[in-house]
N, C-alpha and C positions, 0 to 999 in steps of 0.2 A: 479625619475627614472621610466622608462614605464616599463609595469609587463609583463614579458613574461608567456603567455598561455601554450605553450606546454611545462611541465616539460624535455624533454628532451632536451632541448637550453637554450641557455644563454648567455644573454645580458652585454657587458661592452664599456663604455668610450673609447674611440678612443683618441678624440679631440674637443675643446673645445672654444668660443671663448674666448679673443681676440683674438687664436690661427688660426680661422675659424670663418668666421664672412657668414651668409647669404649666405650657400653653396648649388648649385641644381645639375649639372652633378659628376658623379663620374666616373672613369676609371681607371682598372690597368693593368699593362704591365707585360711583360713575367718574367720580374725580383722583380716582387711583388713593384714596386713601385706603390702608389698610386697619383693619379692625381685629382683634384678635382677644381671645375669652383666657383670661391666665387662670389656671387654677388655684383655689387657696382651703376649699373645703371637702376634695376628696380623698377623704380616710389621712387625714391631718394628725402627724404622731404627737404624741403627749411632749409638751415644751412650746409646739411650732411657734415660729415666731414671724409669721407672716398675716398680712391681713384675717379680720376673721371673716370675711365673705370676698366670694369672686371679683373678678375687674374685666371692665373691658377697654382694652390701652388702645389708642388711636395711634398707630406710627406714619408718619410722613417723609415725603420722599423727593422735594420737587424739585430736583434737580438730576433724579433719577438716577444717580451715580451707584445705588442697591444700596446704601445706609440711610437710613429714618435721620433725619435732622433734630426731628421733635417726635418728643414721646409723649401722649398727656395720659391720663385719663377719663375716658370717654363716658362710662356708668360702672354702677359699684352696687353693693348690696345684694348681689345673685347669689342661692346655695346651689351647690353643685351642679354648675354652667357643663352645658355638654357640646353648644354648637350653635353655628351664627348663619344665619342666608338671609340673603336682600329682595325682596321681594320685586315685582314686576314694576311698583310705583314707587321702589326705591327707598321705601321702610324697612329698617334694620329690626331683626328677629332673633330672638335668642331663646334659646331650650335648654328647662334643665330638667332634673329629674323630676319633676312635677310641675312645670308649668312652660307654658307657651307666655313671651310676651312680645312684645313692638316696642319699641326703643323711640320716643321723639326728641327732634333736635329741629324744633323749628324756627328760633333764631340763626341756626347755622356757626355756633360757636364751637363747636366742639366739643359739645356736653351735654350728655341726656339731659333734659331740662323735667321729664315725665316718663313713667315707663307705664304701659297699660295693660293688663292680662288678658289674655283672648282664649288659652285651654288651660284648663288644673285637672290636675288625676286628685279628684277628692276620695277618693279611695286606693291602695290601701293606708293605713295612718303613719305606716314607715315603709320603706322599700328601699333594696342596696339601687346605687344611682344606676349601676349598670344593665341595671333588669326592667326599669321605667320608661321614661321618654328618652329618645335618646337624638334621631336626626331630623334633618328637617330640609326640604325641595321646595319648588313651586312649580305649578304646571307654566306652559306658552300662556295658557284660557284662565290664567290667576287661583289657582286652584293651590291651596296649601296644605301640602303632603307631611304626615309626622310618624315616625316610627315608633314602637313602644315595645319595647322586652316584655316577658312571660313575666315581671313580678313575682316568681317563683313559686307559682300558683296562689297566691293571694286574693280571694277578690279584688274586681277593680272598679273603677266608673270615672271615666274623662270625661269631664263637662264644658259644653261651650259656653257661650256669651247669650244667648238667646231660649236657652233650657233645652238646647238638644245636648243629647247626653247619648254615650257607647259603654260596655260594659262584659262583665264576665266573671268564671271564677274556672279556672283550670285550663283555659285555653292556653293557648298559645301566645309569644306576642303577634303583635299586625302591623297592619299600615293603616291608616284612619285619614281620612282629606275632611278639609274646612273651608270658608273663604275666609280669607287673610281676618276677618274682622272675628271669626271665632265663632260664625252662625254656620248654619246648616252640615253640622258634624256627624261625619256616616264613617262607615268601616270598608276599606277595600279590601284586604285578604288578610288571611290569619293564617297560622302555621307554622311562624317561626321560634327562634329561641331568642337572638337580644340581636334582630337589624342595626348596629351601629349607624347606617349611617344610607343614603338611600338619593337616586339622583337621575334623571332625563338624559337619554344620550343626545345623538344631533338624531337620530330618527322618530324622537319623541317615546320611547318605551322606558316606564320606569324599572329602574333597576335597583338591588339593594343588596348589601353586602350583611351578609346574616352569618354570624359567629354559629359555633356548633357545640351540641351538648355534652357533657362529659363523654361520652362513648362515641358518639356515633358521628363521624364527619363526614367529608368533609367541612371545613368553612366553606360559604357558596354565595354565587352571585347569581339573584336571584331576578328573574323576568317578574311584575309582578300583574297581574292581569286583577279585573272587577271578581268578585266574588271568588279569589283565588284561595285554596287551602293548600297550604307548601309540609302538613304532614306531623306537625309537632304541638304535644298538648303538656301543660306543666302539672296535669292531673297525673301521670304516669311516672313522676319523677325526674329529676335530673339527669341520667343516665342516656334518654333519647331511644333505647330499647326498651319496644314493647310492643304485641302484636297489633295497637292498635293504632300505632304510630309508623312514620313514614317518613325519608328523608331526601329522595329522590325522587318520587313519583311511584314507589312500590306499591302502594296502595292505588285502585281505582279511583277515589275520590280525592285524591290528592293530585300535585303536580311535580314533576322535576326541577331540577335548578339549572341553569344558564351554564354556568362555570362553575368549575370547585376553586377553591381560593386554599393560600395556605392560613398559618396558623393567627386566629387574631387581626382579621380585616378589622381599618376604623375611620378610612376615609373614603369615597368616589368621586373622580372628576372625569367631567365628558372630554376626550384630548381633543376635540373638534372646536372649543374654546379657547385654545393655545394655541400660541404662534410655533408649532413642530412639524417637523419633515410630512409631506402629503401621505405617509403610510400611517399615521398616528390618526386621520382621520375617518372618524365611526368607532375610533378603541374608547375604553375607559381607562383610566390609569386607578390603583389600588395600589393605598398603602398595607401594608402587610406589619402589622406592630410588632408580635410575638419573634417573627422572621429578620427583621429589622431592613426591610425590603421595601421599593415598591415596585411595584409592577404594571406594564402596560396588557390590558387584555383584548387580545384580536377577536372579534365578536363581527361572528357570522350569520345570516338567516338560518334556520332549521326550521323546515314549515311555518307555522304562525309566531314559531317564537325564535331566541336565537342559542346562539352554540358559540363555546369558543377554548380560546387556550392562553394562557397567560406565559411571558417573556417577565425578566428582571432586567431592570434597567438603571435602576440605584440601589446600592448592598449597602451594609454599614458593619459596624463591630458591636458591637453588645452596648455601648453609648448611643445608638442609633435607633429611636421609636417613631418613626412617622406615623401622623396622627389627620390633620383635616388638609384640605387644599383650596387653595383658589386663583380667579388667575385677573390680570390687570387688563386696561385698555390693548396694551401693547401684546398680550399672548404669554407674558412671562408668569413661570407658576409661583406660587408661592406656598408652603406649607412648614407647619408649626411639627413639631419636636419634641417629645417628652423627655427627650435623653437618655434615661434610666428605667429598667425592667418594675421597681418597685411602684407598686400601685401609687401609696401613699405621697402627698406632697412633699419635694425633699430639695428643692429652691433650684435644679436646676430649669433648663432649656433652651431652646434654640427655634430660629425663624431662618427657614431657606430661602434662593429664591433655584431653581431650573428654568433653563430657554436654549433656545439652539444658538450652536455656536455662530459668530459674524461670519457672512459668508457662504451659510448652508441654505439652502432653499427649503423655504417654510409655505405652508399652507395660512393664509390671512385667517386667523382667528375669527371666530362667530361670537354676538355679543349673546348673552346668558340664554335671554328669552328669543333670541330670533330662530325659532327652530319649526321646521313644519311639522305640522298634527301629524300622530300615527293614522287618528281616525279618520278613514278618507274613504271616499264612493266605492272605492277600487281594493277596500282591505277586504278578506275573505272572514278574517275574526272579527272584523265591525259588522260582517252581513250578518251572523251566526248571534251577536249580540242583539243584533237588534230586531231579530225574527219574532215578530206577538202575536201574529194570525194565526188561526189555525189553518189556514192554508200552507201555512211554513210548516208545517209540523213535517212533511213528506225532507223538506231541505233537511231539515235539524235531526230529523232519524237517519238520512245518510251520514249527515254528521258523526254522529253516535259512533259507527264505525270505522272513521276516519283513524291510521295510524299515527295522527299527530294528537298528545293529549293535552295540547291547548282549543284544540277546537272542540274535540270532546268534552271538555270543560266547559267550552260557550256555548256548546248545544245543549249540556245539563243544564248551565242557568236559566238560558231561556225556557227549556221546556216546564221548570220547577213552576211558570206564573200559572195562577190559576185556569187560566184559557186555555192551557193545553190537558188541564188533568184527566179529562176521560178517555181523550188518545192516549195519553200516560200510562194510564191503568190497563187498556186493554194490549198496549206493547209490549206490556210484561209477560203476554204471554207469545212473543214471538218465536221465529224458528232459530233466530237469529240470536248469540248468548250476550255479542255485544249489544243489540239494541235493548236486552231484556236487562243486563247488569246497567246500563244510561238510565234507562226508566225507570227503577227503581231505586238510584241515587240522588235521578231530579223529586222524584214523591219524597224520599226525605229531606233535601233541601226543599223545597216545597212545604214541610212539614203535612205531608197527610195525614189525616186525618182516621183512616179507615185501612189502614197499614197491616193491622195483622192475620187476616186473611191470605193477605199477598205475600206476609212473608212466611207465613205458614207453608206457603208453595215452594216459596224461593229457595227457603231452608233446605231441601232435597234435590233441590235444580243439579241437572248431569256438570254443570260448569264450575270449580271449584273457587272461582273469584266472586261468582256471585252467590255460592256460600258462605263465603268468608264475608262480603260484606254484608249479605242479610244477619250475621253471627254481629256484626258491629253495629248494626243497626238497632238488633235487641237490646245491647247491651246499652249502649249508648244513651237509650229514652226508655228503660227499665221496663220493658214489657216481658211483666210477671208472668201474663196469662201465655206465654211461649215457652215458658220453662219446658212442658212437657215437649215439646216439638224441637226441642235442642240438639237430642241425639241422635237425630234426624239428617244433619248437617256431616255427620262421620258416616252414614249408610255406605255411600259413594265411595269407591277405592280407587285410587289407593289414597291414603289420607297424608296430606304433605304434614311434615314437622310443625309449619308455621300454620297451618290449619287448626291443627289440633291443640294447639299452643291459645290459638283466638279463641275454639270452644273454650277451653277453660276460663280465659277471661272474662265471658260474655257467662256463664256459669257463677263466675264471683261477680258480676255487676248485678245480677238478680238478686243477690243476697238483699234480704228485707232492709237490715241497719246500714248497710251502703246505700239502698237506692234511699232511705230517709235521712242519713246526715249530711249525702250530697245536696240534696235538694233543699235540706236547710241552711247549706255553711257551716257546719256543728264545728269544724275546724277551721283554723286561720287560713291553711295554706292545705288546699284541697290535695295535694300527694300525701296531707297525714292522713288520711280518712281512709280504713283497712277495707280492701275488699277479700276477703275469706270464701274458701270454696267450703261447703258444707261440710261436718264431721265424718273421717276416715271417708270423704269421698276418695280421693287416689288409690287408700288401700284397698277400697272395695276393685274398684277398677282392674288396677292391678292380677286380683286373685279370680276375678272374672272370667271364666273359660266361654262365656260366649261370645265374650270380646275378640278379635282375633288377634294373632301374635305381634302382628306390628302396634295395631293403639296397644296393648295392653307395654311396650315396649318403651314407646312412647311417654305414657302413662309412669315409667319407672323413676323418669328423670327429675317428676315432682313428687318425690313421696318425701314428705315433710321429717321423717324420722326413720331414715333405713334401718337404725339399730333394735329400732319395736319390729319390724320385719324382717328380720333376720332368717327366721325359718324357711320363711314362704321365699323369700331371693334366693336362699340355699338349693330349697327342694326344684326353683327354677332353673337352677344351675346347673345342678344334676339328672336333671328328669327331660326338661323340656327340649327339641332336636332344633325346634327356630333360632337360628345362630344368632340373627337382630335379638331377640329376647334375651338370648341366654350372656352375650355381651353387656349389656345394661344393666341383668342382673349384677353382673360381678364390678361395673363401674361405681354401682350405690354400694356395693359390700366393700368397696376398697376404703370409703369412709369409716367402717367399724372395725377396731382392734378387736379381733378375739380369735380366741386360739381354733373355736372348732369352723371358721369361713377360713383360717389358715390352711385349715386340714383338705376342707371340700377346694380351696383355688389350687392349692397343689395337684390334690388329684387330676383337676382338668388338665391343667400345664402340662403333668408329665405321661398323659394317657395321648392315645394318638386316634379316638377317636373324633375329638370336636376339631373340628375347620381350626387352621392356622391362626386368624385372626382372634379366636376366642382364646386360644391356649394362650396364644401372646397378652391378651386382655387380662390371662390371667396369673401371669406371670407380673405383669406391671404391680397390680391390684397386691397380689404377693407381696412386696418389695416395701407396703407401707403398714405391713404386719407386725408386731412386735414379737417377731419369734423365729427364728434363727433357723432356715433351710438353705445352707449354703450347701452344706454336706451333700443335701439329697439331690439339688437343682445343679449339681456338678455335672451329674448325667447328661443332662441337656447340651451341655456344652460339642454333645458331640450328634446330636439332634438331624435329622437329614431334612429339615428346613432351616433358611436362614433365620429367617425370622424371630424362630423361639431362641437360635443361637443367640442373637443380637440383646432379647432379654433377659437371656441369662446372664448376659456377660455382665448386663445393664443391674440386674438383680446383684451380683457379685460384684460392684464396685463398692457396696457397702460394706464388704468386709474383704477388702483388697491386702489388708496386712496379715490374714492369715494364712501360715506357711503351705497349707495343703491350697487352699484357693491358688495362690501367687505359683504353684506348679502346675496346676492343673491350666493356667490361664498361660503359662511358658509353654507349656506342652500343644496346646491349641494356636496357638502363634507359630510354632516352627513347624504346621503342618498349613499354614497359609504364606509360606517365605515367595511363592509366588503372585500372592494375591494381598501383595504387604500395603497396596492404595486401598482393597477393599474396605466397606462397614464396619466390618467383624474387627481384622485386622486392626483397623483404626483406633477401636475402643479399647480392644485386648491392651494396643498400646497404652493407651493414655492409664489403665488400671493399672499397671506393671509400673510407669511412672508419668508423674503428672504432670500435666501441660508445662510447666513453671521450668521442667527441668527437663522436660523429654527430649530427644534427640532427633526424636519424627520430623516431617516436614510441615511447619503450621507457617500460616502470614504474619509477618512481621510488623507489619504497616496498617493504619485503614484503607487507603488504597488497593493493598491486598487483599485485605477480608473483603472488601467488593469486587474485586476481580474473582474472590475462590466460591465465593459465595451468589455468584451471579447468575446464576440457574442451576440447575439441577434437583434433586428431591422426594423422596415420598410420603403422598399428606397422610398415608395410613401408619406411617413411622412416627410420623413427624406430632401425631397426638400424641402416641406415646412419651415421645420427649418433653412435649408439653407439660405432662403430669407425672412427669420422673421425679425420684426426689433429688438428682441432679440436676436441674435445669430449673425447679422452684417457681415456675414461671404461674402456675394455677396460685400458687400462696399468695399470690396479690391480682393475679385479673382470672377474670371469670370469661367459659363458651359457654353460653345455651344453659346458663346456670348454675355450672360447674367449677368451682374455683373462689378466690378470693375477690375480695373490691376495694382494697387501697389501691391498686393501681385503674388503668380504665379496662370495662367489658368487651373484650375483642372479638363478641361475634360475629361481627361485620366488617373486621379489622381489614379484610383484602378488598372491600369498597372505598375505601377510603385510604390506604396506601398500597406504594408501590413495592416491589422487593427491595430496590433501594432505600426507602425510607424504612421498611423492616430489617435491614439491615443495619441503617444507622442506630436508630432508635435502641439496637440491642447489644451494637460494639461503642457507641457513646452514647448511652442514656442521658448525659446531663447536657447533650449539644444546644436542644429544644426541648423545654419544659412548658407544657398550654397551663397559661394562668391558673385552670381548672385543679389541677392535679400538681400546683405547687408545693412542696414541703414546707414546714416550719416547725420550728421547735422550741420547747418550755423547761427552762431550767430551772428547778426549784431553787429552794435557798438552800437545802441542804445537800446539794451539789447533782441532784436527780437530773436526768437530762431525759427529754420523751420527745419523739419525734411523730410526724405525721403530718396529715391532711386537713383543709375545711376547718382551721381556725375562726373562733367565732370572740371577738372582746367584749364583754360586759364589763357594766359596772364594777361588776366587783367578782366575779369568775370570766375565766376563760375555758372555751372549750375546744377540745380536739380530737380529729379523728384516728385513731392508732387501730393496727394491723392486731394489734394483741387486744384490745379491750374494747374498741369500737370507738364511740365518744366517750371522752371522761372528761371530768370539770375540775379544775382548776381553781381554789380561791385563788384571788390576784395578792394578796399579803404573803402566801407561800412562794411567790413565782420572782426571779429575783429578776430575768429576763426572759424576753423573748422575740423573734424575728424570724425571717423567711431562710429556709437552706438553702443554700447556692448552688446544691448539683442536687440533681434529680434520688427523689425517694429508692430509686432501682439501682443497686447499686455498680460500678464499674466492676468488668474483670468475669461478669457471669458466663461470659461465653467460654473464658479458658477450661471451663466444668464441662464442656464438649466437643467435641470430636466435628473436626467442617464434613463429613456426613451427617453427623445429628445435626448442627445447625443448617446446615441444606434442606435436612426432612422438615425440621421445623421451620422453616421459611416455606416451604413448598403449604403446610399443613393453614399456614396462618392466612397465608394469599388464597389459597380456598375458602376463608371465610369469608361467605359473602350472600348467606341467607335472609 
């Protein structure tokens, strides 16, 4: 039974299966019927033996006692149903992965008697259910709201009932509005990765709970405004890292999200439709699937848009997936159940109901649609929208510099109409960098026409954001003829990482067979389509001496094959005095075995000219050489900084059983007997002996390890342990490039968690696992067993993603079984390989990621 948090509600049984088997939409009607979408067709295992298309069961109640008297079936024949809402006139709606329809029952029997389609995604010809259509609102003013995932980058085109039609290939998913009958079908904001699910508070602002991409989170609840971009394109890949992407509002022409959510939001309900205590009113309640959770979220003004913080208020055990919600005349909620973590249909479920306990004072529930317009005389972002004069133009450029970037947002759209273009054009050249970066985000929403002149300009403008987005702006609508005015954009210093990162991209979007096979579709799923920076462009860059030391730096991090470069990172190592430089070099040389970068990282290490930080850099780098300097690096141990001590020591745990190291590492220890908490100390011990048996003081408990671990730190240490070959932590995730991709990219890992959830994540990897980056694994018949990621069934192969070979295929006749892992790809016990200094630095190191 999941425990409900807030003592004043209370949790019971609805329904149960086989009563309800694999339930996700819920809906009730004006006469308290409940309506609910069971699933039967998604990702159905081979055998299943349930219906072969969806149902929608009708449960009844009238005697109200919370048990269904009668169960019937209401409509049938759905493929993979996603969600149910009652519209304003009281027609029943159902969304699946490809089609919108209305449900009639105009006998009043209790049985679809006709169902009629009103949206089809007639493009693309297959798509996983959870990347398509997915939820579905209605405004107070009849307005039919639908969310659609990114397709995963496939083209698309959702058509209505009257030949209006939306469309795309690489974007993002949106939100799209219709009226109920499936005419006049337009786009309201794009940006996201798969909106589950999407809903009107009591203040009328639509909101939408948007799942997060492999990498980059949070999940987030999202304000969704007219012409909104929330920052995510499925051209860039899965991952959600990339310079030209945005997940918060990073980007100028994007916008932030409301709330972060945890892992796997999949339902929204306004609690201002519930009969709950008067503080529940203006929140939204969120299920939380992954977490097994839901949650009330306290949702505050924040200028034109809102803010807030989410409370748990129902927990469950790992049997516990809350999925949709809805709520009765009476205020009582009611929400469906998955029960079980595994996607695939597997017969169980459950129907709850929540309401406040007899007794507790409740707020009188509001009926669905009784809620008042957001847009009203007196809103400041209905003024900003609806400004066409150009006599508004003086309002809408205050705008522009407005600290809130929802109104900034209303003053681009409106300025993009054509009425205001030649005030447009000439505000680009203001003194002002905000009104000049607005005015040339509304010309290209606007799509101007006469563009590269202005961004000829822009490309060197003193402001570095509105470098960066004239760099997106090239790239984006492939203007060839800017190629040479590119490097125009780096003049200006200092040049941020993510800068220099967007040139390049904007560098590969010019490439001739990119901007030609985008523009045709040449591929299915627009993230195959390679964009390529020109040949030995990096290396040239690189060896460039009129580049200055930071791009050329910079520049190291993509060199496509450091082992062809080898000389020139040497001669950089050794020659060049710019510590930024000479560090970089030796992070690409720690990729190549060979004996003479063995020779040149030594000499740095053990010379006491270069900065501290290099020598450490290259001692790490050291350590992943295939050749045996324990003897030499002995010295160091007695080194008069800490630092290169701590890599020594780190260097010498590789060969911790041999008798002269295991003296020299005693001898270094009983001259730290005072300082036996410190760094140094710490690891000496743990080489001498290892965690499992050492006598040291380590936590015993999780409880501990969050207590021992709850601050402290240093993030310049803490890389280093990152790419220790004790800590292994780069062999499966990647920073800024560097590293593996079985597990997720954590360059923005300290955006998206706390040091508690870095904490957990690392002392129980298998706690929460996001659907994304589930394990599974394929036993052959010949007893082979292979694990990994991004299982893909076919006919007649399978395929998987593995840490050793990337994807490999499977015939299905060799494969005797296969199914999902139960704990997480990362395995338990990593942390005992460190020292609670190193795991401090490395927590310090990781919550700094947040470029």
């Amino acid at each position: 039974m999941p425990k409900v948090l807030d003592d004043r509600l209370e949790l019971s049984l609805f329904s149960a299966d086989p009563q309800i088997v694999t339930p996700i939409g819920i809906a009730i009607d004006s006469m308290d019927q409940i309506y609910v979408l069971e699933s039967h067709t998604h990702l159905p295992p081979s055998g299943y033996k349930g219906p072969k298309f969806d149902l929608i069961k009708l449960f009844t109640d009238k005697d109200g006692d919370g048990h269904p008297e009668r169960v019937t079936v209401f409509a049938e024949g759905l493929k993979e149903g996603l969600n149910l809402a009652f519209s304003p006139a009281g027609q029943l709606y159902a969304v699946t992965s490809r089609e919108v329809w209305v449900l009639h029952d105009k006998d009043g029997d209790g049985v679809s008697e006709k169902r009629e389609k009103v949206l089809e995604l007639v493009e693309p010809a297959s798509v996983y259910a959870h990347a398509a259509l997915l939820g579905i609102t209605f405004s107070p003013d009849g307005w039919m709201y639908i969310s659609r995932g990114n397709t995963s980058g496939a083209a698309w085109k959702l058509q209505g009932t009257n030949g209006s039609a939306v469309g795309g290939y690489g974007d993002g998913g949106n939100i799209v509005r219709a009226r109920p009958d499936g005419t006049q079908l337009e786009e309201v904001a794009t940006g996201f990765w798969n909106p589950m699910d999407l809903k009107f508070d009591n203040r009328g602002h639509l909101l939408a709970a948007d799942n997060d991409p492999d990498s980059r989170g949070p999940n987030r609840l999202v304000h969704v405004v007219p012409g909104g971009n929330y920052g995510y394109q499925s051209l860039y890949g899965g991952s959600g890292i990339h310079p030209y992407l945005a997940w918060n509002g990073e980007l100028s022409s994007t916008l932030p999200f409301a709330v972060g959510l945890g892992e796997a939001p999949s339902g929204l309900l306004d609690g201002s439709t519930a009969a709950l205590p008067t503080d529940y009113q203006g929140q939204m309640l969120a299920s939380i699937w992954e977490e097994s959770r839901i949650v009330r979220i306290d949702l505050k003004p924040q200028g034109a848009s809102l803010t807030g913080s989410t409370q748990v208020i129902v927990e469950g055990s790992q049997q516990f997936r809350p999925v949709a919600f809805a709520t009765d005349r009476k205020g009582t909620i009611y929400f469906t159940d998955w029960v079980l973590r595994d996607y695939p249909n597997h017969g169980k479920g459950r129907i709850w109901r929540l309401k406040a306990k007899l007794g507790v004072q409740v707020e009188k529930s509001r009926p669905a649609f009784n809620r008042p317009q957001l847009i009203t005389e007196g809103n400041v972002l209905a003024k900003v929208y609806a400004a066409s004069s150009p006599a508004d133009f003086d309002f809408l450029k205050k705008n522009l510099q407005s600290k809130d970037p929802f109104l900034r947002h209303a003053a681009i759209q409106s300025l993009a109409r054509p009425v205001f273009q030649e005030q447009v054009v000439e505000a680009t050249r203001s003194s002002e960098p905000e009104v000049r970066l607005g005015a040339m985000l509304a010309l290209q929403k606007g799509e101007y026409a006469e563009a590269v002149p202005i961004l000829r300009r822009l490309l060197q403008d003193p402001n570095e954001q509105i470098r960066r987005q004239a760099l997106i702006w090239v790239g984006q609508e492939g203007l060839a003829e800017l190629r040479p005015d590119i490097d125009k954009a780096l003049a200006v210093t200092p040049v941020s990482a993510t800068l220099f990162e967007t040139y390049l991209e904007t560098i590969a979007h010019l490439s001739p067979d990119f901007i030609n096979a985008y523009r045709q579709r040449s591929e299915r799923y627009a993230k195959s389509i390679k964009r390529e920076l020109p040949e030995q462009f990096i290396e040239m860059f690189v060896q460039d001496k009129n580049r200055s030391a930071a791009l050329r730096a910079l520049a190291i991090r993509y060199l496509p094959d450091p082992a062809g470069q080898k000389e020139v990172l040497i001669s950089l190592l050794l020659q060049e005095k710019e510590p930024r430089l000479r560090a970089e070099a030796i992070r690409a040389l720690a990729t190549v075995p060979d004996e003479s970068i063995a020779v040149a990282l030594y000499n740095v290490a053990v010379g006491t000219s270069a900065p501290v930080q290099v020598r450490a850099e290259a001692l790490l780098a050291l350590s992943r050489q295939p050749v045996d300097y324990s003897d030499k690096v002995l010295v160091l141990l007695n080194d008069s900084q800490v630092d290169i001590q701590i890599e020594a020591v780190r260097y010498l745990l590789g060969y911790a059983s041999n008798e002269k190291v295991q003296k020299a590492l005693k001898q270094t220890l009983t001259t730290l007997q005072k300082q036996k908490a410190s760094p140094l100390a710490q690891m000496i011990t743990m080489a001498l002996a290892p965690a499992t048996t050492s006598s040291h003081a380590r936590p015993a408990s999780f409880n501990e390890w969050q207590s021992a671990l709850r601050k402290g730190g240093n993030p310049e240490r803490g890389r280093r342990v990152f790419y220790s070959n004790q800590a292994v932590c780069s062999s499966c995730h990647a920073i800024q490039g560097r590293g593996g991709d079985l597990g997720p990219d954590l360059t923005n890992v300290g955006l998206s968690k706390n040091r508690q959830q870095l904490v957990q994540s690392i002392i129980k990897p298998s706690e929460e696992i996001s659907p994304e980056w589930q394990g599974w694994y394929i036993k052959l018949r010949n007893g082979e067993l292979h694990q990994g990621r991004q299982i893909d069934v076919g006919d007649k192969e399978l395929e998987l993603y593995t840490q050793a070979s990337g994807f490999r295929l499977f015939s299905k006749k060799d494969v005797a079984e296969y199914g999902m892992i139960k704990t997480s790809l990362m395995p338990d016990g990593l942390h005992n390989q460190l020292t609670v200094s190193e795991l401090q630095d490395l927590l310090a190191f990781l919550e700094s990621k947040k470029e």
